[in-house]
PyMOL CGO cylinders between C-alpha atoms (Angstrom):
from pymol import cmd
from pymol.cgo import CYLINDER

trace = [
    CYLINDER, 26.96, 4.01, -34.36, 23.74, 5.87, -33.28, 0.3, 1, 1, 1, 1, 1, 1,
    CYLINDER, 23.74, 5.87, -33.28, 21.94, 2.64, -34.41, 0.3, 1, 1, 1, 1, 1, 1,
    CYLINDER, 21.94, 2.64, -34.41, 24.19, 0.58, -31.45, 0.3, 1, 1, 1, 1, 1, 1,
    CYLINDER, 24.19, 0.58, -31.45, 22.94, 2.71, -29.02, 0.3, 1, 1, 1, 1, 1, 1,
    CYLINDER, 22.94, 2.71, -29.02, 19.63, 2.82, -30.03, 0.3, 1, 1, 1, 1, 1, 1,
    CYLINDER, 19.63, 2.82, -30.03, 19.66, -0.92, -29.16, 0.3, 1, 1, 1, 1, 1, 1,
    CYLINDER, 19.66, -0.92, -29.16, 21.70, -0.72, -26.37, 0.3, 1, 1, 1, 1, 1, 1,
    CYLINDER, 21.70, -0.72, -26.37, 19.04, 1.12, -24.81, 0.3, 1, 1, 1, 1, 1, 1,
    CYLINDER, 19.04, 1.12, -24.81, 16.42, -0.74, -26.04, 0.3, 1, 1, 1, 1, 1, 1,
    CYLINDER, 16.42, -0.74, -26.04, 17.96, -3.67, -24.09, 0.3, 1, 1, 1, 1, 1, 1,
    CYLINDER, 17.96, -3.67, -24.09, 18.62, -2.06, -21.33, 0.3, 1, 1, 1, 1, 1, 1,
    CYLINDER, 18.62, -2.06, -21.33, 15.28, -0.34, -21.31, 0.3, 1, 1, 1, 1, 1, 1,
    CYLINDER, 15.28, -0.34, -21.31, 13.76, -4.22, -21.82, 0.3, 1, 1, 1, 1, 1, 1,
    CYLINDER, 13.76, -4.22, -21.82, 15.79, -5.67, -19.42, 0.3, 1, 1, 1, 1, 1, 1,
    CYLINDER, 15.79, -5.67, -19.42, 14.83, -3.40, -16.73, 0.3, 1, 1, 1, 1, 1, 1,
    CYLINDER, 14.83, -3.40, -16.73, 11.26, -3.58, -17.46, 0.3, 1, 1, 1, 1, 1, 1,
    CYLINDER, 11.26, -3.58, -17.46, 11.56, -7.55, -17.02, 0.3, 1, 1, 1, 1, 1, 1,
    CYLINDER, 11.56, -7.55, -17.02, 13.24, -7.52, -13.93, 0.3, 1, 1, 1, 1, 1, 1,
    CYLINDER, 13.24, -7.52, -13.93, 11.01, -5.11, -12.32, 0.3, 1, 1, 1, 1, 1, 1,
    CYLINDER, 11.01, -5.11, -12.32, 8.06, -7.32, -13.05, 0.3, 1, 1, 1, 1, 1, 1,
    CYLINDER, 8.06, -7.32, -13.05, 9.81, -10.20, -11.87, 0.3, 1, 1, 1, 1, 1, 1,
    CYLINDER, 9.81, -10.20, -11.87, 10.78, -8.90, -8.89, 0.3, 1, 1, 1, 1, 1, 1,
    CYLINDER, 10.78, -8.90, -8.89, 7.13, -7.25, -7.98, 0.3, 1, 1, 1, 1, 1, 1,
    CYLINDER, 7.13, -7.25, -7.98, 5.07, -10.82, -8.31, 0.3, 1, 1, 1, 1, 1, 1,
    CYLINDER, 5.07, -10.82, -8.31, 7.85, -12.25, -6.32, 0.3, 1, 1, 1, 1, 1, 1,
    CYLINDER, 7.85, -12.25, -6.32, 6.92, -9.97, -3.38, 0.3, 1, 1, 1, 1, 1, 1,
    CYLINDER, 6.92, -9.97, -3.38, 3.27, -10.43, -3.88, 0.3, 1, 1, 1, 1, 1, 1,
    CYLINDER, 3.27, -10.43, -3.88, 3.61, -13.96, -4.18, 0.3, 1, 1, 1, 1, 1, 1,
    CYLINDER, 3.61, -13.96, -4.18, 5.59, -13.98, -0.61, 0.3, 1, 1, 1, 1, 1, 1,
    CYLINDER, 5.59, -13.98, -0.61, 3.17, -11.88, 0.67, 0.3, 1, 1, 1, 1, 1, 1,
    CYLINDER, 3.17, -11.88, 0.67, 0.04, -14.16, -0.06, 0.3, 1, 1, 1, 1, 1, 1,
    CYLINDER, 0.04, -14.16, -0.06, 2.15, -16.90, 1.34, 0.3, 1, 1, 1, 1, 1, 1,
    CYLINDER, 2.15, -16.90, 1.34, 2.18, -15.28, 4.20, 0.3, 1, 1, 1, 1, 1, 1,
    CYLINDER, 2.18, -15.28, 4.20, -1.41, -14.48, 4.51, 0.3, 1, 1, 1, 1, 1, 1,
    CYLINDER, -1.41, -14.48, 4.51, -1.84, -18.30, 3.37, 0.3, 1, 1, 1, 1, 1, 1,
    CYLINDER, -1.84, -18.30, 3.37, 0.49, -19.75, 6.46, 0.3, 1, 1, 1, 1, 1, 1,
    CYLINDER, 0.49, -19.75, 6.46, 0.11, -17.31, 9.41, 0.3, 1, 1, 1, 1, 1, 1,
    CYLINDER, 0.11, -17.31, 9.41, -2.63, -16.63, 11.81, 0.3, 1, 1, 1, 1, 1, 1,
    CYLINDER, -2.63, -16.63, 11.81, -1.49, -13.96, 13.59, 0.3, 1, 1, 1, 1, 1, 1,
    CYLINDER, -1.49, -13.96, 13.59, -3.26, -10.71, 13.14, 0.3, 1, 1, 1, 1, 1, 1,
    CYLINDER, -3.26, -10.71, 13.14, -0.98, -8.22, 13.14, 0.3, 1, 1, 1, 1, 1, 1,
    CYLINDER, -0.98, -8.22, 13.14, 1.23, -10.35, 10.46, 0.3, 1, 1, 1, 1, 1, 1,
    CYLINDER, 1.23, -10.35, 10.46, -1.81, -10.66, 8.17, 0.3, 1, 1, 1, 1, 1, 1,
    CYLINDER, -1.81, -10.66, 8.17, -2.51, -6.85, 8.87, 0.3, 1, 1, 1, 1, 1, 1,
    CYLINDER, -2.51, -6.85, 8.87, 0.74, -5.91, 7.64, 0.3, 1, 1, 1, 1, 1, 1,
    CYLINDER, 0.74, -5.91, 7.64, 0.70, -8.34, 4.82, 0.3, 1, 1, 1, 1, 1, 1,
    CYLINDER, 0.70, -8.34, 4.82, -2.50, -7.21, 3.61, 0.3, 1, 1, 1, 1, 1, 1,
    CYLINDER, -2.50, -7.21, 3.61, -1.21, -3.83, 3.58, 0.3, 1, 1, 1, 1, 1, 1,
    CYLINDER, -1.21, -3.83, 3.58, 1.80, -4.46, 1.84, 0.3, 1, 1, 1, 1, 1, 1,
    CYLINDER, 1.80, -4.46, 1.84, -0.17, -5.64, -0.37, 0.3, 1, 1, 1, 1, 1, 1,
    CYLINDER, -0.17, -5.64, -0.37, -2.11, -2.60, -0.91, 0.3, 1, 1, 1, 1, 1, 1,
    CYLINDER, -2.11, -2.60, -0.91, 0.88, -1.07, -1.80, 0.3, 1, 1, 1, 1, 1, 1,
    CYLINDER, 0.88, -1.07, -1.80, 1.91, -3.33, -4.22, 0.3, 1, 1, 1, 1, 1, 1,
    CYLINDER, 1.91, -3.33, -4.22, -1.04, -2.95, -6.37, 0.3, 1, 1, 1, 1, 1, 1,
    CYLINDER, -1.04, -2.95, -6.37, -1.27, 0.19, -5.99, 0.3, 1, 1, 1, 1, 1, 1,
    CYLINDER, -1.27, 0.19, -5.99, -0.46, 1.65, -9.37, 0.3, 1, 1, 1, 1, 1, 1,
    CYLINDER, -0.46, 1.65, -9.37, -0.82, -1.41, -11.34, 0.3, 1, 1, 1, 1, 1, 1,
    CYLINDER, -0.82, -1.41, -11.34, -4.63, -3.01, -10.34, 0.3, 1, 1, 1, 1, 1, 1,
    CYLINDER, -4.63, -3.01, -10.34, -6.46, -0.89, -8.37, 0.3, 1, 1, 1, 1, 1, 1,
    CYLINDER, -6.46, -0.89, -8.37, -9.08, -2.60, -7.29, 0.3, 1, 1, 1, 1, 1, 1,
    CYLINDER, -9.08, -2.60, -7.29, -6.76, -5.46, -5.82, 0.3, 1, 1, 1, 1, 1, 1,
    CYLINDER, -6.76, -5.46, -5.82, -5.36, -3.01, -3.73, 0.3, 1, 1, 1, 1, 1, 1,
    CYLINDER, -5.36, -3.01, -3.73, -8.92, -1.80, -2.51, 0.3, 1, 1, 1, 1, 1, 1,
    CYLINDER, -8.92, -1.80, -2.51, -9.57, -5.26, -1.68, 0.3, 1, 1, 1, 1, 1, 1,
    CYLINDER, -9.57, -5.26, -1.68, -6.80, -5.96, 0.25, 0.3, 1, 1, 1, 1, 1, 1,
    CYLINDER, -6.80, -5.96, 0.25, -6.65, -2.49, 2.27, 0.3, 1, 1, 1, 1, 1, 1,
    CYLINDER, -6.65, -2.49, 2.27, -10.26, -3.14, 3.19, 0.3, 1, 1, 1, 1, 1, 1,
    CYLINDER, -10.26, -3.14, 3.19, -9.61, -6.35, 4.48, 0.3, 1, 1, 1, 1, 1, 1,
    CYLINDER, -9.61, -6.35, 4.48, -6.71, -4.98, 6.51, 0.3, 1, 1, 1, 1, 1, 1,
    CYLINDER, -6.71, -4.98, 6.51, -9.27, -2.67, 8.23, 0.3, 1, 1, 1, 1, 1, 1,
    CYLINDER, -9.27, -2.67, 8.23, -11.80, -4.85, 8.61, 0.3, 1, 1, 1, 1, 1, 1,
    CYLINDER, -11.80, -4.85, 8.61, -9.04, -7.06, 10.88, 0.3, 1, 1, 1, 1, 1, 1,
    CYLINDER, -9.04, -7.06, 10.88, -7.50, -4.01, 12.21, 0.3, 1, 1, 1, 1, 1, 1,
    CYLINDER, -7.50, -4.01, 12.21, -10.59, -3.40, 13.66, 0.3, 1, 1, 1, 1, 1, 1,
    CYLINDER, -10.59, -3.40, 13.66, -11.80, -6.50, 14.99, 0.3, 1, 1, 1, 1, 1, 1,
    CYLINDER, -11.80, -6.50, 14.99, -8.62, -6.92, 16.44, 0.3, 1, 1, 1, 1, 1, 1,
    CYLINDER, -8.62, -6.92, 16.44, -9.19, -3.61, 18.15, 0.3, 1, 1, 1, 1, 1, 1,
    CYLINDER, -9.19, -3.61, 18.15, -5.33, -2.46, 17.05, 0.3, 1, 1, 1, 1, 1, 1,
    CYLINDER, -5.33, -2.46, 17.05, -5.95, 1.60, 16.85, 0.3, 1, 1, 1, 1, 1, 1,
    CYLINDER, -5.95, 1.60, 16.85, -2.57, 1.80, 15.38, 0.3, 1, 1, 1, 1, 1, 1,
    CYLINDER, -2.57, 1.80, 15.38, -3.16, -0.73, 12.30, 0.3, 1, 1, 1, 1, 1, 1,
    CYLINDER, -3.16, -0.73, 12.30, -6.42, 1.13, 12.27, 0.3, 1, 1, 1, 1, 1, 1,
    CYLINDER, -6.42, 1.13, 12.27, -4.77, 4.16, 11.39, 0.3, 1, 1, 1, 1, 1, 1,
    CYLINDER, -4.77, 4.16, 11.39, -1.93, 2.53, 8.95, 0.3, 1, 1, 1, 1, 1, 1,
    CYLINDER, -1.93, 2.53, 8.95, -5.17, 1.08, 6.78, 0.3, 1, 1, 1, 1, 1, 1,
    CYLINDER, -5.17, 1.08, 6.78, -7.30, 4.48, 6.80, 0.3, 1, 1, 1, 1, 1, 1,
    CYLINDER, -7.30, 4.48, 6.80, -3.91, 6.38, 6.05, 0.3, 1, 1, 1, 1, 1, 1,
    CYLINDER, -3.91, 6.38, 6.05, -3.29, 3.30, 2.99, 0.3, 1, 1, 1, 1, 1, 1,
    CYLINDER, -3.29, 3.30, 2.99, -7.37, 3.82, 2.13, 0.3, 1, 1, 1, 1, 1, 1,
    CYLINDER, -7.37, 3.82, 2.13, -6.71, 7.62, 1.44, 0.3, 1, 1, 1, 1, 1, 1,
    CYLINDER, -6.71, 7.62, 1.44, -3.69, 6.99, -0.31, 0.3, 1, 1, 1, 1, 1, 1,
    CYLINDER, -3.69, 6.99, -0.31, -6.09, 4.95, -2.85, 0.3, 1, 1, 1, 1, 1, 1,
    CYLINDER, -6.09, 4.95, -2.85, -8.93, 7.78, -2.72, 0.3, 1, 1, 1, 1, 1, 1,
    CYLINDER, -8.93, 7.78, -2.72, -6.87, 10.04, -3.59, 0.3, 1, 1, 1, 1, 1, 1,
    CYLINDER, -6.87, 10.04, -3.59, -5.02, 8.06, -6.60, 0.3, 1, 1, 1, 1, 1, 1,
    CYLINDER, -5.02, 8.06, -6.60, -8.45, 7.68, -8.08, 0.3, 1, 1, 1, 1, 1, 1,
    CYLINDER, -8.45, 7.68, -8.08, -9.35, 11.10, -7.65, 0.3, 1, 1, 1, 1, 1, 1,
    CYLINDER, -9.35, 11.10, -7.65, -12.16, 10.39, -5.09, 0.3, 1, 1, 1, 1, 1, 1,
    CYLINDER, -12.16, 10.39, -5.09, -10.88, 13.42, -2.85, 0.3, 1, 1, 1, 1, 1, 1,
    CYLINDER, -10.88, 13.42, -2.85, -13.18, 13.88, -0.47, 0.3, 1, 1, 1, 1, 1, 1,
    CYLINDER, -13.18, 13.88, -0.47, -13.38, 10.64, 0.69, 0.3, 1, 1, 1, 1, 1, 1,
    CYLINDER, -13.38, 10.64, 0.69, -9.30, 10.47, 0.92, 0.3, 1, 1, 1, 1, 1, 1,
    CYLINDER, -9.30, 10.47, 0.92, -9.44, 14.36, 3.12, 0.3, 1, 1, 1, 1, 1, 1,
    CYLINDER, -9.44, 14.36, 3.12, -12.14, 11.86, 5.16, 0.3, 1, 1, 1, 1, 1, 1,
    CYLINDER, -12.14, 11.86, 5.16, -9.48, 9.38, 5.92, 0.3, 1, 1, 1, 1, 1, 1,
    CYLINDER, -9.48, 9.38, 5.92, -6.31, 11.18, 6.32, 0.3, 1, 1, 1, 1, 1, 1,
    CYLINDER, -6.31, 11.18, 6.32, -7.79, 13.31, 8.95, 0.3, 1, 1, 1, 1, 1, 1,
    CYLINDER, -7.79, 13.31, 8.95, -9.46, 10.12, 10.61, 0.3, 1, 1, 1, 1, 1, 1,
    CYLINDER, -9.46, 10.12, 10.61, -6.22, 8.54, 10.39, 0.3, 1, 1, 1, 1, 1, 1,
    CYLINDER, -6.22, 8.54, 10.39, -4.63, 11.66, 11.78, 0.3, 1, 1, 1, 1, 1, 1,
    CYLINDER, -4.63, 11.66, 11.78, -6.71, 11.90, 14.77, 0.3, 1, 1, 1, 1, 1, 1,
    CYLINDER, -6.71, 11.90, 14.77, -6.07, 7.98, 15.86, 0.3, 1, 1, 1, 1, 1, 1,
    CYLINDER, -6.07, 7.98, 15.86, -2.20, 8.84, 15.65, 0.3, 1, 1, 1, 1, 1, 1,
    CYLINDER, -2.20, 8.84, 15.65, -2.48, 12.27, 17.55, 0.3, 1, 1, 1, 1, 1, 1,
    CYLINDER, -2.48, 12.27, 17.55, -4.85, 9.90, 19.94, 0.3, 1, 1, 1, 1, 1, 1,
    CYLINDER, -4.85, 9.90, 19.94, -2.06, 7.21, 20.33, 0.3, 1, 1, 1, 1, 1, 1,
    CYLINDER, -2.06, 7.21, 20.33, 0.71, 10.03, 20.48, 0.3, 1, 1, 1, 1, 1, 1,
    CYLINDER, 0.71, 10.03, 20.48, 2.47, 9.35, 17.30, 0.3, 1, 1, 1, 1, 1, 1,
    CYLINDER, 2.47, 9.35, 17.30, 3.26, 12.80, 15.84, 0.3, 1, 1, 1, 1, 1, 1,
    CYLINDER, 3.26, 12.80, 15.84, 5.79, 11.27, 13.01, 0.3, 1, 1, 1, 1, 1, 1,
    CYLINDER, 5.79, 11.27, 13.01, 2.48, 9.39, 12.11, 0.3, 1, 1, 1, 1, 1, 1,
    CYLINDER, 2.48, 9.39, 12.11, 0.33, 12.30, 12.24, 0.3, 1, 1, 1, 1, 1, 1,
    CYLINDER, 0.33, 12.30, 12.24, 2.58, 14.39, 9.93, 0.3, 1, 1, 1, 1, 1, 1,
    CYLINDER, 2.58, 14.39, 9.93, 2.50, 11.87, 7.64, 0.3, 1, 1, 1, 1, 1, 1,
    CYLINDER, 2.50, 11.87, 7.64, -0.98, 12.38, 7.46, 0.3, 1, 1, 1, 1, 1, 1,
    CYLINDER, -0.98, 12.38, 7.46, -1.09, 16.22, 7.32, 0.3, 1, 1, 1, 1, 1, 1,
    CYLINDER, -1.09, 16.22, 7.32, 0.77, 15.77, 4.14, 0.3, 1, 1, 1, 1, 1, 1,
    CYLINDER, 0.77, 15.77, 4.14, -2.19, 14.30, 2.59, 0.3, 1, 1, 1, 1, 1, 1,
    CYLINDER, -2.19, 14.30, 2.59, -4.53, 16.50, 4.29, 0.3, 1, 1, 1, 1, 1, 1,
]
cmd.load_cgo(trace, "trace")
């Protein structure tokens, strides 16, 4: 009997484990279609981002790549409020490699633009990781 569940959970456990990774490189795949297809900024921002955020526990240095590239467009596109999603996204990443200082430097940058813009939800947000 204790055998049955053992596999039962096994399975389960499996099963679970499959879908999950299924279901994660179907979003990133969708989201570098998008970034393939569209050419408007703020779409390709937010992509990019999402992005970020998907690789964000499993390949780090994917999800540096595509947060800086989200800046780098936030910026040129001269969006302050894309600019402050990305630097809020960077620190996220600075802080889940332990690089501290540089994520206290980015959550309060990211804090002032959404004080600056008058976003206080936003600037919460950011308090929390300050």
């Amino acid at each position: 009997m204790v055998n049955n569940y053992k596999k039962l959970l096994f399975i389960l456990f499996f099963s679970s484990v499959i879908s999950y990774s299924f279901s994660q490189n179907e979003s990133i795949d969708s989201l570098k279609n998008v970034l393939r297809i569209t050419k408007v900024d703020t779409l390709r921002i937010s992509a990019m981002d999402d992005l970020t955020w998907e690789y964000l526990y499993s390949d780090i240095d994917s999800a540096k790549k595509y947060v800086w590239d989200a800046l780098r467009l936030s910026e040129l596109s001269h969006n302050e409020a894309w600019i402050a999603i990305t630097k809020q996204s960077l620190a996220t990443i600075y802080f889940q490699t332990a690089e501290f200082d540089s994520a206290l430097t980015y959550f309060e940058l990211a804090k002032n633009i959404n004080e600056k813009l008058g976003l206080k939800d936003k600037a919460c947000s950011n308090y929390n990781g300050i």
